[in-house]
C-alpha positions in Angstrom: 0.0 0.0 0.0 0.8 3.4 -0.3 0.8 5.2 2.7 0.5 8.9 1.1 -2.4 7.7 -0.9 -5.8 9.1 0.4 -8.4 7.9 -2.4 -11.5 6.3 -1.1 -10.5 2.5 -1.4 -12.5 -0.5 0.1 -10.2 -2.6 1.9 -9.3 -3.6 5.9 -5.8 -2.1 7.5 -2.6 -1.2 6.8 0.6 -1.4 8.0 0.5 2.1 11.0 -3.2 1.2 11.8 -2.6 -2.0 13.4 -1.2 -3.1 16.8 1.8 -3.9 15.6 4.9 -2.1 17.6 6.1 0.9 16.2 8.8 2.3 18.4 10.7 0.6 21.0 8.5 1.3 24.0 5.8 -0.6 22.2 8.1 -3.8 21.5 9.0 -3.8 25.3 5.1 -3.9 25.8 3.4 -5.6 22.6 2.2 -8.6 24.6 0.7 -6.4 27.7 -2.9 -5.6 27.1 -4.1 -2.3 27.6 -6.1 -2.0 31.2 -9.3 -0.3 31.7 -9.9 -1.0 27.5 -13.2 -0.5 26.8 -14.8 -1.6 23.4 -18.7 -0.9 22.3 -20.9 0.1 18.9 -20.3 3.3 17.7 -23.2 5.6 17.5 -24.1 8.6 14.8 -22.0 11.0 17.1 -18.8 8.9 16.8 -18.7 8.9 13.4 -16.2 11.8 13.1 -13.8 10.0 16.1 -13.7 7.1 13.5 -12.7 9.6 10.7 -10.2 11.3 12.7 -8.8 8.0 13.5 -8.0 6.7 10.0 -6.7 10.0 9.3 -4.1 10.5 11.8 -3.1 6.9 11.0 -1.1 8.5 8.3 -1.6 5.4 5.7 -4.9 4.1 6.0 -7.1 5.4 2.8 -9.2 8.1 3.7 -12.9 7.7 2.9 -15.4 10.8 3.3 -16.4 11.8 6.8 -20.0 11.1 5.7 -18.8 7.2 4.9 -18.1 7.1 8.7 -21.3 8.4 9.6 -22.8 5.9 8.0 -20.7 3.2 9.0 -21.5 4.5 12.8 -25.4 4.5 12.2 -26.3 1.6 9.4 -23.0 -0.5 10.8 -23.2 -0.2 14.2 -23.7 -3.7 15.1 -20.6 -5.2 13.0 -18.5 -1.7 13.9 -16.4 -1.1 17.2 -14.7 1.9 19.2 -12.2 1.5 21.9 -11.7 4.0 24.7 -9.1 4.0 27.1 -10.7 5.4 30.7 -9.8 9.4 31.2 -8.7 9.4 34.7 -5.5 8.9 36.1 -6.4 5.9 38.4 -9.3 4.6 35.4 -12.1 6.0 37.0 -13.7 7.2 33.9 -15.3 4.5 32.3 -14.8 6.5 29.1 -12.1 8.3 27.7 -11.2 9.3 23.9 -11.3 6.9 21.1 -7.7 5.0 20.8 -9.4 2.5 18.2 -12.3 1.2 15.8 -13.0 -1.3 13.5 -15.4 -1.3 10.8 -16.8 -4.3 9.5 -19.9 -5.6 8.2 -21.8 -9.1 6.8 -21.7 -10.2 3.2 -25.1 -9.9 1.9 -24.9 -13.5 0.2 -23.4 -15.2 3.2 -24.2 -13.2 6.4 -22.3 -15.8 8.6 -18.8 -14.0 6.7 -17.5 -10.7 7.8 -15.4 -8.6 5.9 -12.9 -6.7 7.8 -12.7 -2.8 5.9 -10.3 -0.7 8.1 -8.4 -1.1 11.9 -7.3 1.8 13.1 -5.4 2.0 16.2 -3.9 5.6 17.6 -0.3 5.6 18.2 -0.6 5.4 21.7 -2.1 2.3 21.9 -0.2 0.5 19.6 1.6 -3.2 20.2 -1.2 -3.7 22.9 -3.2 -5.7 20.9 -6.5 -3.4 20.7 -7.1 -4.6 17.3 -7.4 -8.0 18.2 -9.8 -7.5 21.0 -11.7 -5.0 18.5 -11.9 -8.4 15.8 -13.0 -10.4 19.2 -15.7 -7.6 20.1 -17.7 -7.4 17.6 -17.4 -11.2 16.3 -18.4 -12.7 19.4 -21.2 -10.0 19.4 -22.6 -12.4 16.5 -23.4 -15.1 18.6 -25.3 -12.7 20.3 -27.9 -11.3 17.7 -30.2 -12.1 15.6 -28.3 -12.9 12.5 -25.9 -15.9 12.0 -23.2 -16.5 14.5 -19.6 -15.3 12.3 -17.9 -18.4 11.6 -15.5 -16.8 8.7 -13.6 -13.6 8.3 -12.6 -11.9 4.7 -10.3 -8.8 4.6 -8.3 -7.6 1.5 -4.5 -7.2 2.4 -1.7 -5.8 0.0 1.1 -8.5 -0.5 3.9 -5.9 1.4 1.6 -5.0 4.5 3.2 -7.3 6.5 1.9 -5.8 9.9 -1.6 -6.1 8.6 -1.2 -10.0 7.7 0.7 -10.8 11.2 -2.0 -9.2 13.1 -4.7 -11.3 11.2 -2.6 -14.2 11.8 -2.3 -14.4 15.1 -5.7 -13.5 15.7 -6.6 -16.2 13.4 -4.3 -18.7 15.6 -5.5 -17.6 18.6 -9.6 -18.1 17.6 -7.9 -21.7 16.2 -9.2 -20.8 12.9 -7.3 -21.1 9.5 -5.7 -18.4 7.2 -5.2 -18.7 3.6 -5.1 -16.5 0.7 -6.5 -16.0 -2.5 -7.4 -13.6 -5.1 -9.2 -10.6 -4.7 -8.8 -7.2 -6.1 -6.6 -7.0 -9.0 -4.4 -4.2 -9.3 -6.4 -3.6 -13.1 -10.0 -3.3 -10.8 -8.5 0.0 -9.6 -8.4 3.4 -11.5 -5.8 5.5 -9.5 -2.9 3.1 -9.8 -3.4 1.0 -6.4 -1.8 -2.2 -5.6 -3.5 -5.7 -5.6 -5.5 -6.5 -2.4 -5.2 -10.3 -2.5 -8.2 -12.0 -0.1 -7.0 -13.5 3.6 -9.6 -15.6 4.5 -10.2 -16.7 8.3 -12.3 -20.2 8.4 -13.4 -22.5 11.7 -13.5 -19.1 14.0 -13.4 -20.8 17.8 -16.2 -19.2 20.0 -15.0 -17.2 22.5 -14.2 -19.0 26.1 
């Protein structure tokens, strides 16, 4: 991917927008989960928190604000936010965003969920929120009225290797399998954008 580019693209994360370290302080601390994470649906009024995040990713492809809106309000039930509590000692139960996910069913097989972005802020990065955003709202599944989610799609360029661990592992650890195939051609797009080749996650394990 190319991390200037800002045209309006459909596909998952890239490469600054998931957990993956990004400075040393994050190695020392990629397997320590965040404390006092929370993670629920957007609403309407978060729509422009999920905007802000993808921008100040720096490399995720930046769809309208309006797009997030409606991801926030039609969405909402395959979408997640993740706040980290205000107050010094976590009293605040809610802080400002540090993450979302947006996601939502394929039409012709609603037990699939296609991954479109992660976006993680900088100071939550290499602490695994996007994994517990994938958890959130895939376990949420179970939950409603539709199908339980018993297989993930997400489009991945072939150099966005923090993108493809961070499916991995969450694949491994939801002892489900990861392959790839093809997806978007590099001809489908008109502004010169990469391949996005298809990772799909099969056999999800509900959560414990």
């Amino acid at each position: 991917m190319d991390t200037t580019d800002t045209a309006t693209t459909n596909h998952s994360t890239d490469d600054s927008s998931t957990d993956s370290p990004t400075d040393a302080t994050a190695s020392s601390r990629a397997a320590e989960p965040l404390p006092g994470l929370t993670v629920r649906p957007p609403t309407t009024a978060d729509g422009a928190a999920m905007w802000r995040l993808a921008r100040d990713s720096g490399s995720l492809d930046l769809n309208s604000s309006y797009a997030y809106l409606l991801l926030a309000d039609h969405f909402a039930a395959t979408c997640r936010l993740a706040f980290l509590p205000e107050g010094p000692d976590g009293s605040d139960t809610e802080g400002e965003p540090v993450g979302f996910v947006s996601t939502y069913r394929l039409p012709a097989d609603p037990a699939t969920l296609f991954v479109w972005q992660v976006a993680v802020d900088p100071r939550a990065r290499g602490r695994r929120v996007a994994g517990r955003l994938l958890d959130a709202v895939v376990d949420a599944t179970a939950e409603g009225d539709g199908p339980a989610v018993t297989r993930l799609h997400t489009t991945v360029t072939a150099d966005n290797v923090s993108s493809r661990r961070v499916f991995a592992r969450w694949a491994a650890e939801r002892g489900a399998t990861l392959r790839e195939t093809t997806g978007y051609e590099a001809a489908h797009f008109p502004d010169g954008h990469e391949a996005e080749p298809l990772l799909v996650i099969e056999g999800i394990r509900p959560p414990r």
